[in-house]
C-alpha positions as a printed Julia matrix, in Angstrom:
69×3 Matrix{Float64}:
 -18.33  23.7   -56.09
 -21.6   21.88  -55.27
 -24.35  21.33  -57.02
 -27.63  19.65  -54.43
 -24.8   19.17  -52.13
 -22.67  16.88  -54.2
 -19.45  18.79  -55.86
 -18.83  19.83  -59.46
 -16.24  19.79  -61.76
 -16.1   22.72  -64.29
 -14.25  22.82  -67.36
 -13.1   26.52  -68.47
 -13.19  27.55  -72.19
 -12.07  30.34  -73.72
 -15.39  31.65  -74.12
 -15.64  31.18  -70.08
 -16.32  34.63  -68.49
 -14.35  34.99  -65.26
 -14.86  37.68  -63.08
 -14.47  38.82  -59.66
 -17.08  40.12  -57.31
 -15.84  43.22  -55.49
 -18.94  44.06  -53.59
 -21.92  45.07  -56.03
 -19.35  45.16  -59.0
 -17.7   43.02  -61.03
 -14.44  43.11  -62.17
 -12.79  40.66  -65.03
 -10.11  38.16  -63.85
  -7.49  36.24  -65.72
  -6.89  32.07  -65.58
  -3.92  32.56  -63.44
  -6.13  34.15  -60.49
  -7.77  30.95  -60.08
  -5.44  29.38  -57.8
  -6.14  26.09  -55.27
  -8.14  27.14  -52.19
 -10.06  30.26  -54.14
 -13.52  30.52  -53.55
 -15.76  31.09  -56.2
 -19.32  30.44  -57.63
 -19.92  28.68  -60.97
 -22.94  28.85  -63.99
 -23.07  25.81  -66.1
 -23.31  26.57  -69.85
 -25.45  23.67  -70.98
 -25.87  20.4   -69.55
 -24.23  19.2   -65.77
 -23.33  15.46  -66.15
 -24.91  12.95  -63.76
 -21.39  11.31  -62.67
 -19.2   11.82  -59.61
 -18.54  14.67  -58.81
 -20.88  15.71  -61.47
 -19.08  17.82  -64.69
 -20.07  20.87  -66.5
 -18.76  23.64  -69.21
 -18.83  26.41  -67.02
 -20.19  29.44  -68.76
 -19.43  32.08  -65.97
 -16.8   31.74  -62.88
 -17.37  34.62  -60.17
 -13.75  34.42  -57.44
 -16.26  35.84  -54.5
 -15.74  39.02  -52.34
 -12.65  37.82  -49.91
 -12.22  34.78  -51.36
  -8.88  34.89  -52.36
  -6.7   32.25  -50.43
């Protein structure tokens, strides 16, 4: 993930919805989908630390349309 070009690091909590879009819908996903070379979109839950690569709770990860490895 990126975040003004430089990437992010997200942690995933159990209170982390993950979901995958399938065209206009969305469909819920389990930790085990997320596998290396997935692509997916991120939405911090609070505050995105300034370090390298910059770190965040993520409060929603979306595994985009296709982008399954």
């Amino acid at each position: 993930m990126t975040w003004f070009g430089a990437p992010v690091s997200f942690a995933i909590e159990t209170g982390t919805a993950l979901l995958e879009r399938r065209g206009e819908t969305y469909e819920p996903v389990s930790f085990a989908d997320l596998v290396v070379g997935t692509t997916v979109s991120g939405w911090a839950g609070g505050a995105i630390m300034e370090s390298y690569p910059a770190q965040a709770t993520a409060s929603v990860i979306v595994v985009e349309d296709g982008g399954r490895p």
